[in-house]
N, C-alpha and C positions, 0 to 999 in steps of 0.2 A: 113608311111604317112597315114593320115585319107580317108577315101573314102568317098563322099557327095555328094549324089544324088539330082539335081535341078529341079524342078518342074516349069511348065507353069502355069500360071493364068487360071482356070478352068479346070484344069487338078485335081482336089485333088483327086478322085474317082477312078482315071485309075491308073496302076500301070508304068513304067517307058518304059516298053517295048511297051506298047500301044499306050503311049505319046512320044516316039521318044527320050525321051531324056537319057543319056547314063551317068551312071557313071564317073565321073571323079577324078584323085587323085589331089587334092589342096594342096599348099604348105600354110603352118598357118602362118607367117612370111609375105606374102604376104600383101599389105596394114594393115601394121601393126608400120608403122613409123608415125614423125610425125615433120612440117616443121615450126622449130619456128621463126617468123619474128619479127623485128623491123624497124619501120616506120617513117619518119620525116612527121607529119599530114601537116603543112604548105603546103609542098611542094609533099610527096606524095611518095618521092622517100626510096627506101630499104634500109635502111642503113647496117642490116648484115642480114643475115640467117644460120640457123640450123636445119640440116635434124639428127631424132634421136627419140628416143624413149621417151616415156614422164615420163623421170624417172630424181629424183636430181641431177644427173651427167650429163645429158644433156639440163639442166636449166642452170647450172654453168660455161658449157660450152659456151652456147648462151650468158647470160649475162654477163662475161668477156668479150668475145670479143663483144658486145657493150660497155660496162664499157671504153673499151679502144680506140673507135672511138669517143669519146664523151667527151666533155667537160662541167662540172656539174651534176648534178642528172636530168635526164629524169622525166617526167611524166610518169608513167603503167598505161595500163590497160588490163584488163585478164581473162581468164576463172575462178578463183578462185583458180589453181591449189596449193596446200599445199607445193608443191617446193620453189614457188617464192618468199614466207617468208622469210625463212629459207637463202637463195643463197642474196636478196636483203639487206640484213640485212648482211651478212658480206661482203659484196662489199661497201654501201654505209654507213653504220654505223660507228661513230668515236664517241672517248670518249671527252669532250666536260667539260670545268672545270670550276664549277660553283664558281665566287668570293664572299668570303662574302659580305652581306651586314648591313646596321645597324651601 
């Protein structure tokens, strides 16, 4: 485990023993998730949520299970994450057969 030493506000100058504060081992994993929600705006209420990391498999994860409490295509809106492309696109995307015309 990493060792990180924390510093007081006005303290730059002093060394750690001076300033009272003490070494500690921090776990890096620690505030390192991340809790993705979905919202009904009308009304306000949570429809699902997902505690997870903000990697493709846990977009896919999130948006299935919305995909499945829901009837129609939602509206998004988002950090811009590059996952929800990607994941939105094969949940809600259908091939779609254009008749001639003419």
């Amino acid at each position: 485990k990493k060792k990180q030493s924390y510093e007081t506000p006005g303290d730059e100058d002093n060394s750690d023993e001076e300033s009272g504060v003490e070494e500690t081992e921090r776990d890096e994993t620690i505030g390192r998730k991340w809790i993705w929600t979905a919202m009904d705006v009308p009304t306000r209420l949570l429809i699902c949520f997902h505690v997870g990391n903000r990697e493709l498999e846990d977009a896919g994860k999130h948006l299935v299970d919305l995909s499945e409490r829901l009837v129609g295509i939602p509206m998004f809106t988002s950090d811009e994450l590059v996952h929800y492309e990607s994941v939105l696109k094969s949940i809600y995307s259908r091939k779609v057969e254009v008749l001639p015309t003419g």
